[in-house]
N, C-alpha and C positions, 0 to 999 in steps of 0.2 A: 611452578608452571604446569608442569603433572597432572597436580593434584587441581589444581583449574580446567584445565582439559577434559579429566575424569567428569567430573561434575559438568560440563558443558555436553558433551556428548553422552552422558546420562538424562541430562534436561532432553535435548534432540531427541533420543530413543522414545522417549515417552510422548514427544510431540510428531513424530514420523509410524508411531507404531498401532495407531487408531484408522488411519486411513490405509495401511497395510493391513490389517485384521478384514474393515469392511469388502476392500477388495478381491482378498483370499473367499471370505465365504460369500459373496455373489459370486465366485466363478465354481464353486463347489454348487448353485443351484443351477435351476433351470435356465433363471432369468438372462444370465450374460454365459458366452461360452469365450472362453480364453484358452487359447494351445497349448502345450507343454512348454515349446518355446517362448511365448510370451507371457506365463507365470514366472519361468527361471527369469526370463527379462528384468520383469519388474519387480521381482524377490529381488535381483543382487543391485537394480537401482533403487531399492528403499534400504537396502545398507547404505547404497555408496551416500544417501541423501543423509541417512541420519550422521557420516562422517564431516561431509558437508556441512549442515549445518553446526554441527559442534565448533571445527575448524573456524568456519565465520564466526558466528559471537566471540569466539576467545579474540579475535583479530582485530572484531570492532571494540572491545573492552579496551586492546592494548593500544590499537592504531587510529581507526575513525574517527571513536567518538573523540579522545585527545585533539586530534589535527584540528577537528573542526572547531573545538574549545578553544586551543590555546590560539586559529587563526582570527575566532571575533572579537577575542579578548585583547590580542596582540595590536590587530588594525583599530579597532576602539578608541583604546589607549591613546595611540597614535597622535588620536585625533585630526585625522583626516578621513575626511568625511568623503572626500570624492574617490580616495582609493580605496575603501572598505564599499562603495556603491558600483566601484566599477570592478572589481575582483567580485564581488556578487554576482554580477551580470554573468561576467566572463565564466565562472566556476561554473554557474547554473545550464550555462549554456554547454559547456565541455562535457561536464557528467553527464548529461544528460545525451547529447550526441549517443555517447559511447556505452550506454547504462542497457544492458544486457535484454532486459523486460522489454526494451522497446523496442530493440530488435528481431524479439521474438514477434512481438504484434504486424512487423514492418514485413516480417518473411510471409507470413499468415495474408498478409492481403496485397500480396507481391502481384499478384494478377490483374490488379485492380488503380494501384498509384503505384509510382516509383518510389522506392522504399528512401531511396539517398535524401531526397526534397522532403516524406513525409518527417523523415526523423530530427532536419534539419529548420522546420517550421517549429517542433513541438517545443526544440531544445531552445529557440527564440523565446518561444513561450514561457519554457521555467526562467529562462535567464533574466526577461524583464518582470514577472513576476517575483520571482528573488530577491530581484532588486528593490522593490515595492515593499516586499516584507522586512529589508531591512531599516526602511524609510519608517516604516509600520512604527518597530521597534527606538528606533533611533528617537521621532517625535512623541509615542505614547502615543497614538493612535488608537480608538479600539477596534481590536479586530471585528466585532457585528458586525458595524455599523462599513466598514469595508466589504465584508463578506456580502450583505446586502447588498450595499451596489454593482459589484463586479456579478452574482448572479443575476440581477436585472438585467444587466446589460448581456449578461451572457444568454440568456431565454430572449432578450429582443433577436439579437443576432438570429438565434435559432429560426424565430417566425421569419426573418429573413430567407435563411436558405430555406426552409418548406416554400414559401412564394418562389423560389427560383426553381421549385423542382426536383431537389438536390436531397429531399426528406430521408432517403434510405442510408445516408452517408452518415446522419446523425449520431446513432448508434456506434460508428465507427469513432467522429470525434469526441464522445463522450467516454470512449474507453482509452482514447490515448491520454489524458486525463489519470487516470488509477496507474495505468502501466510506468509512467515515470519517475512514479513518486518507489522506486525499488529497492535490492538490500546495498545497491552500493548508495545511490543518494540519500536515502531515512538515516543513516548515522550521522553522516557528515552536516547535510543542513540541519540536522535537529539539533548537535552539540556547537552548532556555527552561531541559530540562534538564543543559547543557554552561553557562549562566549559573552555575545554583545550583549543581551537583556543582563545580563548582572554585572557587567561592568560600568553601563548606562545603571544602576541600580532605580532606585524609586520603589514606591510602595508596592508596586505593580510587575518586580522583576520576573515574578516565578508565571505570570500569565503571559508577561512580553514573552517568554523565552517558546513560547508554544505560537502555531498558527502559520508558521512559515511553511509545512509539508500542504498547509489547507490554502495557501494562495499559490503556490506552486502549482496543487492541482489545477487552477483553473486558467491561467496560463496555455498550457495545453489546447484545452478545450476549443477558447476562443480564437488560437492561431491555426484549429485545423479546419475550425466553420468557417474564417477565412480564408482558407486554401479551396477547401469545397466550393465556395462559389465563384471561384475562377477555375476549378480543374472543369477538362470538355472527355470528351469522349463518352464511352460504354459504364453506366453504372451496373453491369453485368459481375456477377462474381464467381470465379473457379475454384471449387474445395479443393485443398491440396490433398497428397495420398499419405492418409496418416497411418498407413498400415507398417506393424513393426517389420516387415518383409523390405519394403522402403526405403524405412530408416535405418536397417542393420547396412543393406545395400549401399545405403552411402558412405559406410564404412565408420565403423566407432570412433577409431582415431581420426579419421578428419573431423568429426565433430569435435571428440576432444582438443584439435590444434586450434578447429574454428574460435570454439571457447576459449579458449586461451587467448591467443588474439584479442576477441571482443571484452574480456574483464580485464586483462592485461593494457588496452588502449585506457579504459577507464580509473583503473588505478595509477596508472601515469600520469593521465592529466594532474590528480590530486597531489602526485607528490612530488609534481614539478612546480607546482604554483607551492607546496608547501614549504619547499627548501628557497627557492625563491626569498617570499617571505622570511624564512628562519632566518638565511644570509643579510637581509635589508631588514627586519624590524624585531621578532621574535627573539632569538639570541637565545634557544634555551640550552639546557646542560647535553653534556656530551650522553649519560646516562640515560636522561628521556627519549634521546636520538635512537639510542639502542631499542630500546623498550619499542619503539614507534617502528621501526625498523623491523623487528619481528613481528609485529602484530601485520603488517604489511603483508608479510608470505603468507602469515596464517591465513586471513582474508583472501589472500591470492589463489590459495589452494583451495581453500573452502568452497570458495561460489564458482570456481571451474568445478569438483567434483559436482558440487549440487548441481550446475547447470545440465551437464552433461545427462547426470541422472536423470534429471526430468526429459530432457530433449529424447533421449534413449527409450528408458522406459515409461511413463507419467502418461504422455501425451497420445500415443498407441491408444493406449489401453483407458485412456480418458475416453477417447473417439469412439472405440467399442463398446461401453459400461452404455454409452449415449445413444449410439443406436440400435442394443439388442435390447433394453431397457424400454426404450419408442417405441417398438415393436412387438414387445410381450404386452406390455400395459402401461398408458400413459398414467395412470394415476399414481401407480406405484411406481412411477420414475420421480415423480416430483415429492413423493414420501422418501424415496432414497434421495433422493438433489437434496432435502433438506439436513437428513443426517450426515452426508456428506460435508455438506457447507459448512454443519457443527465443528467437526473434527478437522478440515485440512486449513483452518487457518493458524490450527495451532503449528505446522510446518511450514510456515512458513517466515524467513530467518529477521526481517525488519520488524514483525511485531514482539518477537522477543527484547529486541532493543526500544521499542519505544515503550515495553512496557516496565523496562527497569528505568526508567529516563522518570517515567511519571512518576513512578515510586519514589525516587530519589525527590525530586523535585516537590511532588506534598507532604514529603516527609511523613509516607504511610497513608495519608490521611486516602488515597485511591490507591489500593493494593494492587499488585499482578495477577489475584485470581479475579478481582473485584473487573477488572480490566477486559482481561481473557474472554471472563465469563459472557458480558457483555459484547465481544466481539465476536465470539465466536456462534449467539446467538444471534445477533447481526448477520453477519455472511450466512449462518442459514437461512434466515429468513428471505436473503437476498438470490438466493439461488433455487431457493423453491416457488419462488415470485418469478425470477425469470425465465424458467423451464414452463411455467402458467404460461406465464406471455405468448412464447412461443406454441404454443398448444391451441391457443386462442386467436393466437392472429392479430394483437392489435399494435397500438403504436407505444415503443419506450416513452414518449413523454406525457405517456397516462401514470405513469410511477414518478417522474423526474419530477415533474410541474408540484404534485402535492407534498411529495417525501423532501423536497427544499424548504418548500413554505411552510412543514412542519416543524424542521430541524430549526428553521430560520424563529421560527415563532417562538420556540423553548430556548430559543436564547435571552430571549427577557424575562425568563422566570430561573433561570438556574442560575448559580456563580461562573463567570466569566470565565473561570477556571477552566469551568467543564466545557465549555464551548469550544474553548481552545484547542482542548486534548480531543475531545470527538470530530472536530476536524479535520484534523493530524491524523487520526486513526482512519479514517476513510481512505486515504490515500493509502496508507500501511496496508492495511488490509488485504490491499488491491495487488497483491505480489507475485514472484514469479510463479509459484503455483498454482495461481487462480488462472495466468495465462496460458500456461502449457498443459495444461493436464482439467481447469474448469470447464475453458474457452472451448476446449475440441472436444470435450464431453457436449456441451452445448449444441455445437454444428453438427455432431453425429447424430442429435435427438431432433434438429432443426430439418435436418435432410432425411429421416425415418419418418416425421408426419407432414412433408411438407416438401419442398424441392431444393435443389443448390440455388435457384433463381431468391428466395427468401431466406436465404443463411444471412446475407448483409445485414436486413433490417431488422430480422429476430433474433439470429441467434447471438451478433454482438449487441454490443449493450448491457451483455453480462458483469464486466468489468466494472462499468461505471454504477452495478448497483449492489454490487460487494462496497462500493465506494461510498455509498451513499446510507445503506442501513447504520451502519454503526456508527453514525450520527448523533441516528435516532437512539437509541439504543444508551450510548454511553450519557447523553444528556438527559433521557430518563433518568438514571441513577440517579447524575444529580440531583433532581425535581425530586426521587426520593428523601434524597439524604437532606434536602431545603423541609421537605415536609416533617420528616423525622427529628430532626433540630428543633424546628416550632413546636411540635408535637411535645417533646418533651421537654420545651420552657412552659409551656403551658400546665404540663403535668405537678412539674416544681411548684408555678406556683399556685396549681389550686390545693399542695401539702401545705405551704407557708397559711394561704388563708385559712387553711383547714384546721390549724393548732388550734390548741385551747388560749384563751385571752389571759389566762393563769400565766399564760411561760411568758406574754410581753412584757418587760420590765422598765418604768416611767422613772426618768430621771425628773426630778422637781428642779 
């Protein structure tokens, strides 16, 4: 266990220690001025972040991804079909209440809706689209031709609420969307549907077991558009005081308790439904129980350290990077938004899991850097497009409307495969540190060219388009690897025609 450990918080250092470099030397130039005290800040939470994440992945290795394995596999089995539909619900729903990200988003727009009711619409929202995905899975359904309709219907809604008024709230529900899908629920639904898809087997196991993170996301979406068009009052929005003066002010250790609490309700939920289950249908060894049992703390400690980190230091100094940045020169905020984007998705702890998941699952055939690479050019691209936006003044569903209906369209020319996994990966992507530390980089660049009256419309929205590049992005691949394939049967066989008629040899 050591020597796993070693090796996971060696991975983390290298994924934590790119976005620590960038922003040591922007506070060494002109462009950003950071304190003494909010360097040492965010020096010792890009340590505690890189223990953090090390600590999670070992936890999800040992505990997560397992639980959620052996619960699809288990209820599958069963074959009961109405308690593997209604433990879906229910899980989706639970985790997600209590799932860390989305109470980060819930504090952030506390000014605005009541956080209890926003959180409790969203987690409605995973719970019946969970449930949908396991139906997905269960019938062989394919996921396109689902995806298709649930964004149709989700962009009608939308022209909905724009008819009602309600347009600057969009951005909002478009990012509770990415926030849900975070490090505690990406292990567990991913390995929940890799339980049922290969138990149900069929030719089509290793594609059923993906697409469950990508209808999750949209769950969300649609249960917040419909919140929106019955919420009344002030669409007015108050920036909260992201300064580290603030946030030390509130005192480290209540944050640290706060976190606690908020990852500690969410690891509960799972492993009260999971002993549950073990006692009525699972039944595994006393050994596994151990094993799952420590990956548990590990997890536990992980993503309080990580959170903390972020809440503490990340989100400060995201808000500051954003508005001294606006203010020295826009163009070279959206050249640094893009190198930024490059590097901090590699820290963030659910795309490590989902990309040893796909490795496993094509057996190589889509690697972890093949993965990375792709995604981590995605979220740039997504973050230097929405720093545009915002600089520009127009509407998120000038990006949403075409970057769907491209993503939507390259699904008929790639392997299903890949459709699946860029999906999935959209949601991933969209993780806790896009929200603590993207998000108030955003509002700080939003409120430098512009006012807190347009932080709502511009500066969210960020979320849901780290959600949406890598898409594009990873289904290109495919479209390469289709073309590259043809490419070289065709090569083949203009060698075979090309022999000499000497080498063919005629049976009489």
């Amino acid at each position: 266990m050591g020597k796993a450990l070693f090796l996971k918080l060696k991975e983390s250092l290298t994924s934590v220690l790119p976005v620590g470099i960038i922003v040591f030397i922007l506070a060494m130039t002109p462009l950003v001025t950071l304190t003494g005290k909010e360097m040492l800040v965010f020096g010792i939470s890009a340590l505690l972040l890189i223990v953090g994440i090390g600590l999670f992945n070992l936890g999800a290795d040992m505990a997560m991804t397992p639980m959620g394995h052996f619960i699809g596999e288990g209820l599958t089995k069963s074959k009961k079909a109405s308690i593997l539909l209604l433990v879906s619900f229910l899980m989706g729903l639970m985790i997600t209440i209590a799932e860390p990200d989305l109470a980060v988003l819930a504090e952030q727009v506390a000014t605005l809706m009541n956080g209890t009711l926003l959180i409790w619409t969203v987690g409605i929202g995973v719970g019946l689209f969970l449930l949908l995905a396991v139906l997905k899975i269960l019938s062989r359904t394919d996921l396109t031709s689902m995806l298709l309709f649930f964004y149709m219907l989700l962009f009608t809604i939308a022209s909905v609420v724009i008819d009602a008024g309600k347009e600057p709230l969009l951005p909002l529900c478009f990012d509770s969307g990415g926030v849900t899908t975070g490090p505690i629920t990406v292990p567990f639904i991913m390995a929940l549907g890799v339980g049922i898809a290969m138990t149900v087997g069929g030719r089509r196991a290793n594609e059923n077991s993906f697409g469950l993170i990508a209808l999750c996301s949209i769950g969300p979406v649609i249960a917040m558009m419909g919140l929106s068009l019955f919420s009344k009052g002030s669409l007015s929005y108050n920036v909260p005081d992201y300064s580290m003066d603030a946030i030390l002010e509130a005192g480290f250790w209540a944050t640290l308790v706060e976190t606690m609490l908020e990852v500690g309700k969410s690891l509960l939920l799972i492993v009260v439904f999971f002993v549950l289950l073990q006692l009525i249908v699972l039944k595994l060894p006393k050994t596994q129980l151990i094993t799952i049992g420590v990956g548990i703390v590990f997890t536990f400690l992980g993503l309080v350290i990580f959170l903390t980190a972020v809440a503490v230091g990340f989100m400060p100094v995201g808000y500051k990077i954003g508005t001294d940045l606006a203010t020295f020169s826009e163009p070279l905020l959206i050249a640094i938004s893009f190198v930024i984007g490059l590097v901090v998705v590699l820290a963030e702890p659910a795309v490590h899991v989902l990309n040893q998941q796909v490795e496993e699952i094509t057996n190589g055939e889509v690697s972890r850097r093949q993965m990375m690479f792709a995604l981590s050019l995605g979220v740039g691209i997504s973050i230097g497009l929405s720093i545009l936006r915002i600089l520009l003044n127009f509407s998120l569903l000038y990006y949403l409307i075409p970057g769907y209906l491209l993503s939507l369209g390259l699904s008929f020319f790639v392997p299903k495969l890949y459709t699946a996994i860029a999906f999935d990966s959209g949601g991933v992507a969209s993780g806790p540190l896009t929200s603590s530390f993207i998000l108030p980089m955003a509002i700080g660049a939003c409120v430098a060219m512009h006012s807190q009256a347009e932080v709502l419309s511009l500066a969210f929205g960020i979320v849901s388009m780290v959600a949406l590049t890598p898409l594009i992005t990873i289904q290109t691949l495919g479209f390469r690897a289709v073309v590259a394939r043809r490419a070289r049967s065709k090569a083949a066989m203009r060698r075979i025609l090309a022999d000499d008629d000497e080498q063919i040899i005629y049976f009489k």
